[in-house]
Backbone bond lengths (Angstrom), bond angles and torsions (degrees), N, CA, C in turn:
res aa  C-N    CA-C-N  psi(-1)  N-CA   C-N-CA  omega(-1)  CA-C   N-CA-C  phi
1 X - - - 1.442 - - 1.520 109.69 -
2 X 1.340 116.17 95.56 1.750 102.39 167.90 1.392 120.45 -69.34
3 X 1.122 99.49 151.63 1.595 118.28 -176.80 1.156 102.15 -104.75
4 X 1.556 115.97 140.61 1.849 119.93 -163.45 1.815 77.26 -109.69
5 X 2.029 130.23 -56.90 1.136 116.88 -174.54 1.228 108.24 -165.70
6 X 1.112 116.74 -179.58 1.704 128.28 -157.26 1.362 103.55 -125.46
7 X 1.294 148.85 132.65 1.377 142.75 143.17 1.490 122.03 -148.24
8 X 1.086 120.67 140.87 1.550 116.94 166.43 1.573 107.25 57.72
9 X 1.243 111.60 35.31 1.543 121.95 -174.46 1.559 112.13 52.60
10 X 1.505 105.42 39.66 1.414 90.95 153.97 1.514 118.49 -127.33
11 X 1.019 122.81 141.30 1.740 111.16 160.73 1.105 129.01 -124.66
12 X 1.451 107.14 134.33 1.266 135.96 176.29 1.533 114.53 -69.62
13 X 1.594 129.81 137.07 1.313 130.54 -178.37 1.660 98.18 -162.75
14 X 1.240 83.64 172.93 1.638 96.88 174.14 1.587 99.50 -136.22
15 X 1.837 106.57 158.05 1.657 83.35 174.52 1.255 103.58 -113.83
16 X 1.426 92.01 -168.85 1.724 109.99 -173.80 1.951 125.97 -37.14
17 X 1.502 94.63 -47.37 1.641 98.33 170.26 1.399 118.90 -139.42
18 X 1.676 105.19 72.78 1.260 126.44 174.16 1.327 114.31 -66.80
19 X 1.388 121.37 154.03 1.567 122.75 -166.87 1.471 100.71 -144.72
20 X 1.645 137.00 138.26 0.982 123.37 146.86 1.372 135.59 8.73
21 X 1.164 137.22 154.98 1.893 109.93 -26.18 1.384 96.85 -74.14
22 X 1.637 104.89 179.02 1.370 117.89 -177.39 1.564 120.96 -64.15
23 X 1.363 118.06 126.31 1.289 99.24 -166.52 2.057 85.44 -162.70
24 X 1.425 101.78 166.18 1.742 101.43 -165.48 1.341 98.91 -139.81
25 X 1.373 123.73 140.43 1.709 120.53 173.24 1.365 121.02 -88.06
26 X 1.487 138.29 129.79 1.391 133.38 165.24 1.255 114.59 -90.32
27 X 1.542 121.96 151.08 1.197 113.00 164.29 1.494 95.32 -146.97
28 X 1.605 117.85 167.36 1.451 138.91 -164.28 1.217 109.31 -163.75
29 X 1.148 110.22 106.02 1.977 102.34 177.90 1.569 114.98 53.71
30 X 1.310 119.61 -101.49 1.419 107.13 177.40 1.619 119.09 -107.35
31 X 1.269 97.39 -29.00 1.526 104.26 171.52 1.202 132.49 -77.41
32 X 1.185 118.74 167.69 1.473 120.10 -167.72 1.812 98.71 -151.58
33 X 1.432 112.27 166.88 1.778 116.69 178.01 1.646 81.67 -158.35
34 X 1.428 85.47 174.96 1.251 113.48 175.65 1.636 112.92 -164.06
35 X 1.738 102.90 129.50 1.312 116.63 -169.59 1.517 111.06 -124.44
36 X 1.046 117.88 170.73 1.732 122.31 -149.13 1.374 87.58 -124.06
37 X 1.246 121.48 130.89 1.588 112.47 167.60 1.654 112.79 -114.19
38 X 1.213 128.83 110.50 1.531 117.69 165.54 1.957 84.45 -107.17
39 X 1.695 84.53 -120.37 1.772 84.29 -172.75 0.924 106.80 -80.58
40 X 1.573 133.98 4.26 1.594 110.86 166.98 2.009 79.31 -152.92
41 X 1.415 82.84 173.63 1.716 124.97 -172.55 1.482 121.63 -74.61
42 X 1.320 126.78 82.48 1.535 135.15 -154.13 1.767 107.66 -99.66
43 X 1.066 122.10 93.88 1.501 126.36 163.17 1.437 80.54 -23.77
44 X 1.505 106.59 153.03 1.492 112.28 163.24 2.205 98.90 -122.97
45 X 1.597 69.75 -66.33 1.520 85.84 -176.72 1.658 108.91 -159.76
46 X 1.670 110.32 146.64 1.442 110.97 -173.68 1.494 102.48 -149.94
47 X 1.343 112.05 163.10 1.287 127.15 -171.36 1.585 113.09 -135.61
48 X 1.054 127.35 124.03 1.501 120.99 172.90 1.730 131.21 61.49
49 X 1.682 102.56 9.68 1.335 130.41 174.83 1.343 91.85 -90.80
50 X 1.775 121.84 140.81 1.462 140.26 152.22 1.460 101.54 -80.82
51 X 1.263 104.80 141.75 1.669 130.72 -177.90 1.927 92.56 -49.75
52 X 1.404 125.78 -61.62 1.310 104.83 165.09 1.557 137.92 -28.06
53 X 1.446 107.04 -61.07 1.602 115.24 172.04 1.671 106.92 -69.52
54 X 1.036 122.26 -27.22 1.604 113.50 167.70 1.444 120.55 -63.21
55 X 1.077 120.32 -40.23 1.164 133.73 168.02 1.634 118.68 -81.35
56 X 0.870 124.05 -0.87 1.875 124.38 175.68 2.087 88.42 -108.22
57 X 1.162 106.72 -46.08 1.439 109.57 -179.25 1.757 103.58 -55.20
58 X 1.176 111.82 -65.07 1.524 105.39 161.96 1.854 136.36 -25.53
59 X 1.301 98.35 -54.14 1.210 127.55 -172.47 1.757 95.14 -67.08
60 X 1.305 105.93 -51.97 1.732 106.76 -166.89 1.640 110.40 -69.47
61 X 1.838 116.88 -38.72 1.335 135.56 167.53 1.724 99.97 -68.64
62 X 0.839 149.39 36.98 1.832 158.37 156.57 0.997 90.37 -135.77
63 X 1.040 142.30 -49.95 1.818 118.91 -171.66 1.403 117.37 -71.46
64 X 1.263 104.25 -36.89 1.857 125.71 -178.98 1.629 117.82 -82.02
65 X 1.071 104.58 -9.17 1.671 114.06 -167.99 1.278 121.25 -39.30
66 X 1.730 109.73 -45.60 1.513 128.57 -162.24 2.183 90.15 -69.48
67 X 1.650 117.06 -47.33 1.248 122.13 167.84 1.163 123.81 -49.10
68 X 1.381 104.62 -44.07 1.804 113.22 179.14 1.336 109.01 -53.03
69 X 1.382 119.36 -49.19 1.422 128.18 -163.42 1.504 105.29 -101.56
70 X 1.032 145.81 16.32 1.528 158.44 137.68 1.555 92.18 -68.01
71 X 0.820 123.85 -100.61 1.426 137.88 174.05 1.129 131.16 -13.08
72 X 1.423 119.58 -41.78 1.173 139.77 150.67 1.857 130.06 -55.63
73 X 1.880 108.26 -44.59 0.365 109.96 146.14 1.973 150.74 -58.64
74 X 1.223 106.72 -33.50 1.196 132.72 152.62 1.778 117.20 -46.08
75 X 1.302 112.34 -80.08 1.168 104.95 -174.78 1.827 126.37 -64.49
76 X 1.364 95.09 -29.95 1.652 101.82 165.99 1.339 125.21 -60.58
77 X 1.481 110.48 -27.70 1.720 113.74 -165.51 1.632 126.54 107.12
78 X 1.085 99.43 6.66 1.232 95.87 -167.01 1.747 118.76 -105.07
């Protein structure tokens, strides 16, 4: 699983055979989400995240986006 970044105890990764569209995994303790990035930051779906940490996880994936999608790009091939 690469890790794109770390903050505020969360990390961001992608896994091994990610597929379209662009999108990045969080995780925190036990939970995890996953958000879609085009021009903006799409909850997709989450599990065991509080509406707080969903929303700071959000907040950190909008700041990081331009990385997310370097990264993304990178590890996919493209």
């Amino acid at each position: 699983m690469p890790n794109v970044f770390e903050q505020d105890g969360f990390r961001f990764f992608f896994y091994s055979n990610e597929h379209a569209p662009i999108h990045v995994h969080v995780r925190r303790g036990g939970g995890e989400a996953v958000f879609t990035i085009d021009d903006t930051v799409e909850l997709r779906e989450s599990q065991g995240l509080k509406m707080n940490e969903l929303a700071r996880a959000q907040q950190l994936a909008i700041e990081h986006m331009t990385l997310i999608i370097e990264k993304w790009n990178e590890h996919v091939g493209r």
